[in-house]
Backbone as CSV, one residue per row, in Angstrom:
resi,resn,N_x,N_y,N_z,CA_x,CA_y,CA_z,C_x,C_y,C_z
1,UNK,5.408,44.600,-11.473,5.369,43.184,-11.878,6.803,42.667,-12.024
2,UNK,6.752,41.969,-11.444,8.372,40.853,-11.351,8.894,40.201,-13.073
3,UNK,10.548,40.834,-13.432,10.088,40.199,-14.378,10.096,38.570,-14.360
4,UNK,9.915,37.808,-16.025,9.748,36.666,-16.284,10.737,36.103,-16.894
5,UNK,11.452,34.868,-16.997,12.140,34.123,-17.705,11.875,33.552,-18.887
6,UNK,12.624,32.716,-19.502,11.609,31.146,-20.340,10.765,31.967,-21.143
7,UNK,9.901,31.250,-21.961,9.250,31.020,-23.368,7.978,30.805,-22.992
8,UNK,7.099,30.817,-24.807,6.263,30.509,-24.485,6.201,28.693,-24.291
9,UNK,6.917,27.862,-24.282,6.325,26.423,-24.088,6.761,26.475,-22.430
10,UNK,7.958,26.734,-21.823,7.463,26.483,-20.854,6.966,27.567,-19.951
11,UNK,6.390,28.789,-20.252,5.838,29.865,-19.447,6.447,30.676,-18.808
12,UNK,6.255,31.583,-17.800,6.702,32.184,-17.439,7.274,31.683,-16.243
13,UNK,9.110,32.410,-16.166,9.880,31.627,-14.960,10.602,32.811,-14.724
14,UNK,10.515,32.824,-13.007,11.213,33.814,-12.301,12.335,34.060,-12.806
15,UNK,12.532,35.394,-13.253,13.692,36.405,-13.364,14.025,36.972,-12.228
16,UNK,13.855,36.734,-11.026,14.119,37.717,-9.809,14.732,36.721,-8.743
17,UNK,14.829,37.019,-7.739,15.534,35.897,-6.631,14.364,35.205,-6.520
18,UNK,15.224,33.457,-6.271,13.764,32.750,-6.079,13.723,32.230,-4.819
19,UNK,12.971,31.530,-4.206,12.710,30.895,-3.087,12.552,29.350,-3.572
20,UNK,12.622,28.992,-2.886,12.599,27.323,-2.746,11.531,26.918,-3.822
21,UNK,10.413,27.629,-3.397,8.716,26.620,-4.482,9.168,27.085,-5.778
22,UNK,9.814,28.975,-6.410,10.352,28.984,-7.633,11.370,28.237,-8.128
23,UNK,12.272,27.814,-7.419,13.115,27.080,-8.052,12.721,25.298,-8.439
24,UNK,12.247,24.960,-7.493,11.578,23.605,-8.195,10.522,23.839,-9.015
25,UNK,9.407,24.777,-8.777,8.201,24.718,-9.947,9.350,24.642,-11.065
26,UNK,9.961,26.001,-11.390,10.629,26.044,-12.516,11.844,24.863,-13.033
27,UNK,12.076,24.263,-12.343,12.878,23.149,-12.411,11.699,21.822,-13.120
28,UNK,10.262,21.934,-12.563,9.964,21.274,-13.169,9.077,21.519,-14.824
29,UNK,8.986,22.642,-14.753,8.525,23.647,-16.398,9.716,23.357,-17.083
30,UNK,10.685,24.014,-16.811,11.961,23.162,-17.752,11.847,22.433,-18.410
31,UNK,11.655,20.871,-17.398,12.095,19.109,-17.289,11.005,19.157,-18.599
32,UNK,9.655,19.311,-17.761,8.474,19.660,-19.052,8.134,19.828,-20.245
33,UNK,8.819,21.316,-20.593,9.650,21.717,-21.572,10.519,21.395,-22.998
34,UNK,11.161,20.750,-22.048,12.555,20.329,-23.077,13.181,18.849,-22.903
35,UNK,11.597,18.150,-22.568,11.747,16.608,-22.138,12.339,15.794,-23.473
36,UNK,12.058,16.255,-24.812,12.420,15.553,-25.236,14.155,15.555,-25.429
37,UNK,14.481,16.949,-25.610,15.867,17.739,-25.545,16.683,16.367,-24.791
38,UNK,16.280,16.893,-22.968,16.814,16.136,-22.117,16.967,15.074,-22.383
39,UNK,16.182,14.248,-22.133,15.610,12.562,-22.690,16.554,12.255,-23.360
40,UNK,17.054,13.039,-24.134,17.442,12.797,-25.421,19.887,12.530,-25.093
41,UNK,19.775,13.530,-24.684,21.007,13.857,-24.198,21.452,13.053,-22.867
42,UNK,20.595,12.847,-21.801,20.803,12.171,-20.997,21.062,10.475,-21.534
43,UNK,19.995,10.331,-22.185,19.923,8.991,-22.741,20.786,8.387,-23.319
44,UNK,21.862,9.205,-24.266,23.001,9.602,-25.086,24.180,8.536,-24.072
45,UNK,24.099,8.715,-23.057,25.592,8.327,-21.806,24.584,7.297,-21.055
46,UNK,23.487,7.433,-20.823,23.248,6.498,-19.456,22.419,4.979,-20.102
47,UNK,21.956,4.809,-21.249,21.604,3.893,-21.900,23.024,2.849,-22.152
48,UNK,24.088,3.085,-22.946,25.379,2.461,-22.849,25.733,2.184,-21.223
49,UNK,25.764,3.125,-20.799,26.885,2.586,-19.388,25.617,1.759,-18.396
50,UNK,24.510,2.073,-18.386,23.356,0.959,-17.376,23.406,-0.351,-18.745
51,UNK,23.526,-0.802,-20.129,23.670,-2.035,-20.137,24.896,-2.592,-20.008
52,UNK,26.066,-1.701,-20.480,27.348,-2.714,-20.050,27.416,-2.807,-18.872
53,UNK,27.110,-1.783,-17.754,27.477,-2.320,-16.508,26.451,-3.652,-15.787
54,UNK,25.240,-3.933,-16.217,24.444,-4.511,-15.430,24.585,-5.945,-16.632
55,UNK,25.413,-6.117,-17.942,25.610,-6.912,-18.528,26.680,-7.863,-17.859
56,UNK,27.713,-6.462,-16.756,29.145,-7.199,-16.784,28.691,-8.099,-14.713
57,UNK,27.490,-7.225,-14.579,27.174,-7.895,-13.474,25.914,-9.269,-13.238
58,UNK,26.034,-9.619,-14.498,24.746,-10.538,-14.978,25.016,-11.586,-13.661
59,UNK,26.026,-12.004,-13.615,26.043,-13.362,-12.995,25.699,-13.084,-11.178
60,UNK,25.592,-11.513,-10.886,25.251,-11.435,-9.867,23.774,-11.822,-9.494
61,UNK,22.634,-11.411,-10.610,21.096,-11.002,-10.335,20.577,-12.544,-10.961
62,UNK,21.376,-13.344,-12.039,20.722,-14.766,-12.698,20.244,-15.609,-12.062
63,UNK,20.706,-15.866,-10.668,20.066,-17.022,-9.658,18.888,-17.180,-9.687
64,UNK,18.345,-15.495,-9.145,16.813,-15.129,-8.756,16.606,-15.336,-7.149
65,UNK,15.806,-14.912,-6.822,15.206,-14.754,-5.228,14.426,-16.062,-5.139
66,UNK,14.185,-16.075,-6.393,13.134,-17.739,-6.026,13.454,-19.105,-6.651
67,UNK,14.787,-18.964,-7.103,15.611,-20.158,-7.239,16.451,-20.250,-5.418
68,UNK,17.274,-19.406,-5.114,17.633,-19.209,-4.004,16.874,-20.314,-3.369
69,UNK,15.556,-19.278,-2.416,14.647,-20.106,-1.714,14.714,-21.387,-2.014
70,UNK,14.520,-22.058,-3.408,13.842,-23.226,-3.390,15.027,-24.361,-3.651
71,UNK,16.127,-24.142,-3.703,17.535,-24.683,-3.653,19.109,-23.278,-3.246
72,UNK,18.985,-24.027,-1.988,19.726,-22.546,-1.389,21.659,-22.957,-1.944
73,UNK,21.742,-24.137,-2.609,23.117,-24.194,-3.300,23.195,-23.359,-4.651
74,UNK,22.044,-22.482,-5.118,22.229,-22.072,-6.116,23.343,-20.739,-5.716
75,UNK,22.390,-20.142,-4.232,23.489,-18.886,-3.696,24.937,-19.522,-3.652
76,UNK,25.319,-20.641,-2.437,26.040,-21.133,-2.596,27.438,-21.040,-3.842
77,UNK,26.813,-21.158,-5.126,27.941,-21.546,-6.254,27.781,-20.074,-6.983
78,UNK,26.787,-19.424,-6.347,26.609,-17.540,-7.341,27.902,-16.671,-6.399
79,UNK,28.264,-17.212,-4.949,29.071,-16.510,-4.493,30.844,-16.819,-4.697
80,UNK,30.814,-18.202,-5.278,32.175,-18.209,-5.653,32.718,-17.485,-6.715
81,UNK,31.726,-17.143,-7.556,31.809,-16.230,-8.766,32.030,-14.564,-8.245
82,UNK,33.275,-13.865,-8.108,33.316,-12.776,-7.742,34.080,-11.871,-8.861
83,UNK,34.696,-12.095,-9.474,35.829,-11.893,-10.632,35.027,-10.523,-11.691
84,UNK,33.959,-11.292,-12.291,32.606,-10.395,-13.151,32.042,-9.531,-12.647
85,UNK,31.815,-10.093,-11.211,31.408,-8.697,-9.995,31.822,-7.591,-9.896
86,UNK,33.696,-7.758,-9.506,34.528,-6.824,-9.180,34.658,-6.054,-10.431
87,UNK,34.989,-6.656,-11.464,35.053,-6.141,-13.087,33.979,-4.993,-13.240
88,UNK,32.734,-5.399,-13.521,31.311,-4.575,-13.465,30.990,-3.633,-12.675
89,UNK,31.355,-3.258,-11.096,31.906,-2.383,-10.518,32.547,-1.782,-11.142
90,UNK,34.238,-2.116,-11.428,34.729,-0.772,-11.132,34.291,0.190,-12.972
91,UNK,34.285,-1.318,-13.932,33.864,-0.581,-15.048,32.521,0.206,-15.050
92,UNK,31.756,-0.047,-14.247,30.517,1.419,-13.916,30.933,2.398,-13.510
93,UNK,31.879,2.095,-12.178,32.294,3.266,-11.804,33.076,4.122,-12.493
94,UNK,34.275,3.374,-13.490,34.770,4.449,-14.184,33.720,5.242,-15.229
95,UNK,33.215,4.451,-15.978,32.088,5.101,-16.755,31.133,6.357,-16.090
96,UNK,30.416,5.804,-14.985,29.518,6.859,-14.191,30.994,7.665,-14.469
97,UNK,32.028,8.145,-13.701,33.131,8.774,-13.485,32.878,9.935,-14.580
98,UNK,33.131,9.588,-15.878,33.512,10.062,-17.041,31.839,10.590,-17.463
99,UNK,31.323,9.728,-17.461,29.306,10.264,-18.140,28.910,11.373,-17.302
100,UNK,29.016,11.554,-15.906,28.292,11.976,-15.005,28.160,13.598,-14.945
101,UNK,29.655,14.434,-15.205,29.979,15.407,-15.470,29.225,15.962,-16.977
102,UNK,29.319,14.939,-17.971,29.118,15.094,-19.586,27.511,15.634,-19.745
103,UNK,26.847,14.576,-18.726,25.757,14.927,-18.360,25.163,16.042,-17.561
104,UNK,25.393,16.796,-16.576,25.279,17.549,-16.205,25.473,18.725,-16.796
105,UNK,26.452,19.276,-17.746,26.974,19.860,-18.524,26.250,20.029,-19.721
106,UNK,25.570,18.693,-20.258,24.284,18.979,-21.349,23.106,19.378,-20.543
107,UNK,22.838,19.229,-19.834,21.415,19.247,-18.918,21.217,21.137,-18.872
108,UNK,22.656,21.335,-18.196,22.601,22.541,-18.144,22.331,23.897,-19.027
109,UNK,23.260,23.120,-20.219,23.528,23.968,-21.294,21.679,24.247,-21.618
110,UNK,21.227,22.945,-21.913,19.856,23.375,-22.221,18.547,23.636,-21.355
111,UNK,19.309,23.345,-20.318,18.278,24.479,-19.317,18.517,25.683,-19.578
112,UNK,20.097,26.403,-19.373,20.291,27.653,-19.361,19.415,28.718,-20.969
113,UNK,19.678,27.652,-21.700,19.058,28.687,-23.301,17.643,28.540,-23.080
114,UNK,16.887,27.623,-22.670,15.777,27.407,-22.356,15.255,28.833,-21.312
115,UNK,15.721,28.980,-20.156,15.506,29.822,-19.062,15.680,31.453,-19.873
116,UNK,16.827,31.282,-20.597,16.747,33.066,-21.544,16.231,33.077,-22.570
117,UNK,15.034,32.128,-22.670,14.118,32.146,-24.166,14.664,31.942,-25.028
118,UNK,15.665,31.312,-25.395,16.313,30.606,-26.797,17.077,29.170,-26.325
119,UNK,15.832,28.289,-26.721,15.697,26.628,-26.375,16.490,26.588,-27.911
120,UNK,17.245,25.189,-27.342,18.263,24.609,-28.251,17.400,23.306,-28.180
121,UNK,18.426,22.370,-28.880,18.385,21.307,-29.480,19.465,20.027,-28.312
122,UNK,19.688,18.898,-29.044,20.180,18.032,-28.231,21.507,18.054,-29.059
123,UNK,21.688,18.130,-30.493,22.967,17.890,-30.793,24.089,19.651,-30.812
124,UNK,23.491,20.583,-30.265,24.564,21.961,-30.269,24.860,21.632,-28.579
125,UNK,23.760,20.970,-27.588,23.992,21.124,-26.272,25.305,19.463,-25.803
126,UNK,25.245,18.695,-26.657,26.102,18.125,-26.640,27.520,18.276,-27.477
127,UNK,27.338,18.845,-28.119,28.817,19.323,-28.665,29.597,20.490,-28.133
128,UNK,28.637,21.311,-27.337,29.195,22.322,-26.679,29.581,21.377,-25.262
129,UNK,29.169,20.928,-24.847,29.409,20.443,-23.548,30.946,19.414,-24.002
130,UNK,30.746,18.293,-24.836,32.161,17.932,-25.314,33.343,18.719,-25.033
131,UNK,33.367,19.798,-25.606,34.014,20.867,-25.651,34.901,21.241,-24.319
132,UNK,34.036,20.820,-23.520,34.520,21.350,-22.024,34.774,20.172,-20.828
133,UNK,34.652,18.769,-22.284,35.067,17.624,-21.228,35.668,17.294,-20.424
134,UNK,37.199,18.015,-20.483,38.118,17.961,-19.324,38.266,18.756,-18.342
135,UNK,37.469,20.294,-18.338,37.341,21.244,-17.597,36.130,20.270,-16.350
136,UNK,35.198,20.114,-17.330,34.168,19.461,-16.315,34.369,17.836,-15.147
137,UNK,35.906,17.079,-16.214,35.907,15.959,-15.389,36.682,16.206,-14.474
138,UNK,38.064,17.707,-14.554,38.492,18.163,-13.474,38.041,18.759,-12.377
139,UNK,36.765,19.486,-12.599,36.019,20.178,-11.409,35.434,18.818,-10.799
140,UNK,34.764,17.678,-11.629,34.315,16.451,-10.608,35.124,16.073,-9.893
141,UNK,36.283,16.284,-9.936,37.150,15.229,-9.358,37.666,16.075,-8.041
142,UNK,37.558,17.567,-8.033,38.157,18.057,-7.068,36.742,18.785,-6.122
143,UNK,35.831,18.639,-6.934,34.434,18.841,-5.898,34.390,17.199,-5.415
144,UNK,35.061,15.905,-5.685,34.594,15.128,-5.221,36.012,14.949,-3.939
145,UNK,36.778,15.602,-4.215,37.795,15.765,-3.422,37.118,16.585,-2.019
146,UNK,36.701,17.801,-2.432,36.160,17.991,-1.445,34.944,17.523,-0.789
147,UNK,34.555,16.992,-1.064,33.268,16.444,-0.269,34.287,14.911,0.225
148,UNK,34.775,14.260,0.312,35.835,13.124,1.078,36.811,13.952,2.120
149,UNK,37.034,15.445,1.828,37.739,16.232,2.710,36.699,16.287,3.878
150,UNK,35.538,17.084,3.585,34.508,17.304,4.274,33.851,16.232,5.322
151,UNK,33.859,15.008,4.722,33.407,13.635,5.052,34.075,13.718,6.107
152,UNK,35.925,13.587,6.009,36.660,12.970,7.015,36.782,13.900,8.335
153,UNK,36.799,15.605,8.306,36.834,16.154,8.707,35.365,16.384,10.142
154,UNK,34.331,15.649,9.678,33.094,15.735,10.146,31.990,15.099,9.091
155,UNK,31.098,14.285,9.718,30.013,13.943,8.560,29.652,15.063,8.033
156,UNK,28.555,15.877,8.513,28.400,17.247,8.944,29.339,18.427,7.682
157,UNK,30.502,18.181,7.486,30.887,18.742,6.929,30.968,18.866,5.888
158,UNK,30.371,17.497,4.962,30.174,17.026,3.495,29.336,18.322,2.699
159,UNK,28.145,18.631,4.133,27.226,19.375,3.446,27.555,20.635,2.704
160,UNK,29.071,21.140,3.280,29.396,22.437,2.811,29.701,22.114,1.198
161,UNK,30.813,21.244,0.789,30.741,21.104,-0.471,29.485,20.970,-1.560
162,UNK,28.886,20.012,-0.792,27.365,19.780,-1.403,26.769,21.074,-1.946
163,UNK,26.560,22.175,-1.122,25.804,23.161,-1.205,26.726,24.476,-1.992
164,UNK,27.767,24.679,-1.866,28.492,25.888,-2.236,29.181,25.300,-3.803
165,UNK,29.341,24.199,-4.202,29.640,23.831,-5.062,29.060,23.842,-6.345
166,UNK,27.174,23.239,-6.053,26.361,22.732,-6.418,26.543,23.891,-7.944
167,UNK,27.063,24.646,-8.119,27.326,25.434,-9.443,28.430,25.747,-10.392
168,UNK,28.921,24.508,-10.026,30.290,24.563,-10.583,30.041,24.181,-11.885
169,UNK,29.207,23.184,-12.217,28.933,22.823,-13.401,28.264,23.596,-14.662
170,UNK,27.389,24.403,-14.130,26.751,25.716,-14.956,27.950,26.577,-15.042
171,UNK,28.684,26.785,-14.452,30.149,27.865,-14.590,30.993,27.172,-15.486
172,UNK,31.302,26.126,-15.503,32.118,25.811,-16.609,31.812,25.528,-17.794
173,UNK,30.506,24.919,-17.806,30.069,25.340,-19.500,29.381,26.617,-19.699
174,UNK,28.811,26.846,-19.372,27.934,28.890,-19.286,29.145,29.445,-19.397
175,UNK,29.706,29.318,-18.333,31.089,31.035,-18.764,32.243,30.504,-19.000
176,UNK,32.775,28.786,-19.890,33.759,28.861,-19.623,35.145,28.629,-19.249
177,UNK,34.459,28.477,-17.721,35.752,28.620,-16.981,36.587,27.265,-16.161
178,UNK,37.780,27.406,-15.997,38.415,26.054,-15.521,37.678,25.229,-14.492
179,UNK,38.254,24.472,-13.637,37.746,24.288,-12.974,37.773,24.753,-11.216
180,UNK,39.196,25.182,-11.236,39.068,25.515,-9.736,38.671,27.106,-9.940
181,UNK,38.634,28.281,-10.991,38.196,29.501,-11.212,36.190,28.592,-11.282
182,UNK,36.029,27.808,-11.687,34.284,27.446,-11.708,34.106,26.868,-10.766
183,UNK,34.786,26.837,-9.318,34.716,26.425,-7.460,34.739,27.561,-6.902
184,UNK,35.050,28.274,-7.564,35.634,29.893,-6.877,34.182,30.635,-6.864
185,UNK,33.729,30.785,-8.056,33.181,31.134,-8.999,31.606,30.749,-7.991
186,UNK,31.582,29.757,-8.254,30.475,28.855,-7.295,29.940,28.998,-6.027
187,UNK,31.046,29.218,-4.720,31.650,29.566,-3.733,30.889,30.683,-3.802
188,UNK,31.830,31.732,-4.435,30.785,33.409,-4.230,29.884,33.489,-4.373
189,UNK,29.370,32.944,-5.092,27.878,33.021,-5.829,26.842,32.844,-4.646
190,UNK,27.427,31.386,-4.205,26.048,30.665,-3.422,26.263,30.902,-1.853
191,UNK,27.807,31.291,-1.305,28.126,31.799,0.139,26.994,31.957,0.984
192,UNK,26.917,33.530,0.147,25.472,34.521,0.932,24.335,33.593,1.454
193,UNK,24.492,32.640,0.889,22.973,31.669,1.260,22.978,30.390,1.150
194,UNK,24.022,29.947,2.499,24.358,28.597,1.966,23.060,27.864,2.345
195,UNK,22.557,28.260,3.699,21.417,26.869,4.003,20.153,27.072,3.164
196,UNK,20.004,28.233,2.626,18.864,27.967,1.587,19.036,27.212,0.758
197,UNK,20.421,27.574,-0.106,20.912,26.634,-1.271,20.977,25.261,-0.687
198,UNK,21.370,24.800,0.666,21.748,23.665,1.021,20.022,22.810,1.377
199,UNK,19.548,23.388,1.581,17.791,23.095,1.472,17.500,23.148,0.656
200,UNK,17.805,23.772,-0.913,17.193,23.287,-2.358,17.801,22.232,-2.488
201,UNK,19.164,22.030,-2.859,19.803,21.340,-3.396,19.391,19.958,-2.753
202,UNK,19.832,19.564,-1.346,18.588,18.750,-1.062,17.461,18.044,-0.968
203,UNK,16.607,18.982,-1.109,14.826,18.425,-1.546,15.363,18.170,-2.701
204,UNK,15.839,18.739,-3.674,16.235,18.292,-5.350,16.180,17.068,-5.390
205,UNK,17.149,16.471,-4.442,18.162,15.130,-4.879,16.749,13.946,-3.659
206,UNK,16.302,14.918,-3.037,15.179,14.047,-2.158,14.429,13.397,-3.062
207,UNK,13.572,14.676,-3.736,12.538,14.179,-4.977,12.692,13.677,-6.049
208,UNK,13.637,13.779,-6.379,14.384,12.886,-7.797,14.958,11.728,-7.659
209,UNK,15.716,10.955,-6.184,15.843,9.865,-5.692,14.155,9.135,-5.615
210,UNK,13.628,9.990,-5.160,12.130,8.545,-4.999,11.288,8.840,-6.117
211,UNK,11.293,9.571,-7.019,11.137,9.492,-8.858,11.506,8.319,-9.012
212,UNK,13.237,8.826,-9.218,14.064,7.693,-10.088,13.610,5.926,-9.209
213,UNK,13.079,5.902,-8.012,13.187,4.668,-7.379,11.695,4.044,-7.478
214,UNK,10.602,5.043,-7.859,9.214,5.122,-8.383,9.626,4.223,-9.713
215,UNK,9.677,4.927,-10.550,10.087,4.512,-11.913,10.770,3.206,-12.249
216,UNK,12.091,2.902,-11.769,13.021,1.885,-11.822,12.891,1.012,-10.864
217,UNK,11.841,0.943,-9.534,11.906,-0.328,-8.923,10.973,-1.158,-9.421
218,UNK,9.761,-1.238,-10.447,9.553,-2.703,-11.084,10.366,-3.518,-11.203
219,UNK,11.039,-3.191,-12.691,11.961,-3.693,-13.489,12.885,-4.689,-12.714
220,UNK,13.489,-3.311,-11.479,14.377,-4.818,-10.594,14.299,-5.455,-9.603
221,UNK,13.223,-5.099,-9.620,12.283,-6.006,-8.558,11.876,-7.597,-9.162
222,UNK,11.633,-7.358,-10.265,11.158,-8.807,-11.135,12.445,-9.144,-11.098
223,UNK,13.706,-8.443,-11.825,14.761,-8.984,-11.982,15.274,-9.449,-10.836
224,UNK,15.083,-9.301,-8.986,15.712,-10.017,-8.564,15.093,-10.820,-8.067
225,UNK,13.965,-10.977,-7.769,13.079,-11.939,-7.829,12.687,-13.156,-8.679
226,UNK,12.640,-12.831,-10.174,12.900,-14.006,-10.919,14.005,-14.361,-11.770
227,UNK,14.850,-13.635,-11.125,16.407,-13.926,-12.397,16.519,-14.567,-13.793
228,UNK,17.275,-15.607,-13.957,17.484,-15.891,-14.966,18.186,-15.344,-15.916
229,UNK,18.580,-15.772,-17.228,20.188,-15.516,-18.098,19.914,-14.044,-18.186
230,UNK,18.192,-13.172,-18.690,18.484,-12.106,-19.383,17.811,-11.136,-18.281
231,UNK,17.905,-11.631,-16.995,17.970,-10.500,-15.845,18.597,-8.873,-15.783
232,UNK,19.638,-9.145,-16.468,20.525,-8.495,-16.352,19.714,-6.840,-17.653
233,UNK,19.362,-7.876,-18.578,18.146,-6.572,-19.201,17.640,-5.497,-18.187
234,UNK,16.464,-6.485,-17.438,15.527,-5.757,-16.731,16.444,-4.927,-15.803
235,UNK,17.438,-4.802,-15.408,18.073,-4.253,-14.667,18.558,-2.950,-15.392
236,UNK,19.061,-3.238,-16.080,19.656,-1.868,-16.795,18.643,-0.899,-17.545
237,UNK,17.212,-1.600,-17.517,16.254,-1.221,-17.919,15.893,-0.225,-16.518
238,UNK,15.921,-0.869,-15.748,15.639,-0.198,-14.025,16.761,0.964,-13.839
239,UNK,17.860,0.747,-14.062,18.729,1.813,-13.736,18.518,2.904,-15.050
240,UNK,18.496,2.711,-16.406,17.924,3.617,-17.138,16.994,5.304,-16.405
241,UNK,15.736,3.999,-16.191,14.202,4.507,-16.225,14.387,5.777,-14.685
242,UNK,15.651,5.164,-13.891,16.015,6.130,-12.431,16.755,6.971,-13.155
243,UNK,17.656,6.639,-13.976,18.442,7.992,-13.913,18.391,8.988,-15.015
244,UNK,17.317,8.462,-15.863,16.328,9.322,-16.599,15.566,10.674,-16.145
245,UNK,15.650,10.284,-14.416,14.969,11.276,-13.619,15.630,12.198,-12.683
246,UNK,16.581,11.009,-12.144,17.241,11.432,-11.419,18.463,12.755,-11.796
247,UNK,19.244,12.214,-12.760,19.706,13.024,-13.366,19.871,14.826,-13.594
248,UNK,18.584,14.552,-14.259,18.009,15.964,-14.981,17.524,16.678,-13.767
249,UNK,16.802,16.523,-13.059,16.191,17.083,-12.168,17.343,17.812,-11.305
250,UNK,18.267,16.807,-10.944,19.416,17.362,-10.159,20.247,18.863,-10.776
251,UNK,20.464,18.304,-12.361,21.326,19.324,-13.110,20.367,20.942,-13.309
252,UNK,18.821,20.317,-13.182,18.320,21.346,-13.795,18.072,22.488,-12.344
253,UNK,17.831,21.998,-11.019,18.011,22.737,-9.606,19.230,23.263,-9.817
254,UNK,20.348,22.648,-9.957,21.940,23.389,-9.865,21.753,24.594,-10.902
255,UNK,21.413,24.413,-11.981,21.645,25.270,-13.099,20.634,26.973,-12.507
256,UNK,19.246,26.419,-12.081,18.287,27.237,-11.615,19.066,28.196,-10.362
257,UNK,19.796,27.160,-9.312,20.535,27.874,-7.972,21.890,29.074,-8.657
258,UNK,22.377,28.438,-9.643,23.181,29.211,-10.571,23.044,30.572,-11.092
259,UNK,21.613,30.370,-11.429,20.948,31.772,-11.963,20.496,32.822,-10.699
260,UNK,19.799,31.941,-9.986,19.474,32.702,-8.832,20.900,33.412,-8.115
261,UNK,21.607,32.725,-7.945,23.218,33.542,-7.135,23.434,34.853,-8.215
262,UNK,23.249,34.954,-9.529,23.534,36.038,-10.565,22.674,36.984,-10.474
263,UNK,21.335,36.867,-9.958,20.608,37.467,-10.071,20.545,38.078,-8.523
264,UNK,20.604,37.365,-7.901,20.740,38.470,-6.210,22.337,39.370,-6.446
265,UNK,23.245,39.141,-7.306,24.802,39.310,-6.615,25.314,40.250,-7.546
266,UNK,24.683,39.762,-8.733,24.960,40.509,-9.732,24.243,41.276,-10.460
267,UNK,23.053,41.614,-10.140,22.060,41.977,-11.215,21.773,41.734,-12.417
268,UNK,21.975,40.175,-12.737,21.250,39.504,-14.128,20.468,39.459,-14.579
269,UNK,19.364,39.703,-13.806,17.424,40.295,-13.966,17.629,41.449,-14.815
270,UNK,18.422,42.632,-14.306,18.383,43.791,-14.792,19.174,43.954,-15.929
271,UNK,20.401,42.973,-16.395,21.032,43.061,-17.466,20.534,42.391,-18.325
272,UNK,19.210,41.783,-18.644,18.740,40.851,-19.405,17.967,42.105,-19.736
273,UNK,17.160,42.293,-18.783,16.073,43.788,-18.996,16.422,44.533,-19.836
274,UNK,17.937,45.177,-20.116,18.262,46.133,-20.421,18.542,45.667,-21.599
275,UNK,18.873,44.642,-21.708,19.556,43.644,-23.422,18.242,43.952,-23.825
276,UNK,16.679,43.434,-23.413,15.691,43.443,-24.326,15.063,44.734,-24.578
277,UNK,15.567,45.793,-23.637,14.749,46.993,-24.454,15.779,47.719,-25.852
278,UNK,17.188,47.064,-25.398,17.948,47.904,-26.689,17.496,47.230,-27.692
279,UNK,17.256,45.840,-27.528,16.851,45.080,-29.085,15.415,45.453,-29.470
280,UNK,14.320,45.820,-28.499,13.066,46.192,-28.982,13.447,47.752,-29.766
281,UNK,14.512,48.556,-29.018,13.990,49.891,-29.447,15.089,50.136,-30.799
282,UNK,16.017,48.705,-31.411,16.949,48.855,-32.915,15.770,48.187,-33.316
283,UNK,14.668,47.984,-33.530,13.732,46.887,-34.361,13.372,48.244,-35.250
């Protein structure tokens, strides 16, 4: 019998190399799991940065789709207004910039205690992740380096970062480590198997894009359709409710591909094994 991972809330989860259906089932027992955990931590960064940013872009969505139509000078005088636009941009983008890593980094932390049967909480998985804020915004910045290397070099070539990377983030809060030793780190791990990993990681971001676009296209759908002053709500309400999903799902595949590289490369199945019979047989 193969062993098992995880607890009793979310059941039993592969301890052994997984294949594609183990790593998402268990990706979604996790989410399951420790929804409120997540929810909770994610919500922490992406609630602030989806209303200031869709606050600072109000004057883009207020017209409406059906003011437009029915007096087309309303577009007209919405496009001389660009100033709030450009502003709201780049202040998302720096924000996403800075949240995006913070997030991933909590996601992980409490997947990972979750997956070795000791589920945490939302405020130890965010203070540990703090902790490693600049380790984690340096590895974003040079995994995002490489994937613009990759880009220019060949479209085609993006995918390598995408896939060999995809564990950099479980390495620097799990073990740690800087950021170009948690690329390195990453690299070895996932090498042996890039197009499998590059086929999880993938479907991941497949199924969690049309979640998050399930979920969050009401909201801005009304909002661009009937605009008006407090449009800008329903919007950040829409980007919320996506990356509520989107998010987690992503961090919690990386964290899962993470374990799996330890467990083919290193024998982590068997060093867990061996941790629980010394603690059964000092009881």
């Amino acid at each position: 019998m193969l062993p098992k991972g995880g607890d009793a809330r979310t059941g039993p989860l592969p301890l052994h190399p997984m294949a594609v259906g183990d790593v998402l089932d268990g990706a979604f027992k996790l989410f399951k799991a420790n929804a409120r955990t997540i929810l909770t931590v994610v919500g922490v960064f992406i609630v602030p940065l989806q209303f200031v940013t869709s606050f600072l872009l109000r004057d883009q969505v207020s017209p409406g789709l059906l003011n437009i139509l029915q007096d087309p000078t309303v577009a007209e005088s919405a496009e001389t207004v660009d100033v709030g636009g450009l502003v709201g941009t780049a202040v998302g983008g720096l924000l996403r910039l800075l949240t995006g890593p913070l997030i991933a980094g909590a996601v992980s932390w409490v997947v990972a205690a979750s997956y070795m049967g000791e589920p945490t909480t939302a405020g130890p998985a965010l203070r540990a992740t703090m902790r490693r804020f600049l380790p984690l915004l340096a590895a974003t910045l040079l995994v995002g380096l490489a994937h613009l290397v990759g880009l220019l070099a060949a479209c085609v070539g993006v995918l390598v970062p995408f896939a060999l990377f995809s564990a950099v983030t479980p390495a620097v809060v799990l073990e740690g480590l800087g950021p170009v030793e948690a690329m390195r780190r990453s690299w070895r791990l996932l090498r042996p198997r890039f197009w499998p990993v590059l086929g999880i990681v993938v479907l991941a971001w497949l199924i969690s894009s049309v979640l998050g676009n399930l979920l969050g296209g009401v909201p801005a759908l009304i909002a661009t359709v009937l605009g008006g002053p407090f449009a800008w709500v329903l919007l950040a309400v829409s980007g919320t409710l996506a990356e509520l999903i989107t998010s987690p799902i992503v961090a919690i595949v990386a964290t899962l591909v993470y374990f799996d590289g330890r467990i083919r490369h290193e024998g982590l199945d068997l060093q867990m094994m061996a941790g629980d019979v010394e603690r059964s047989a000092g009881r």
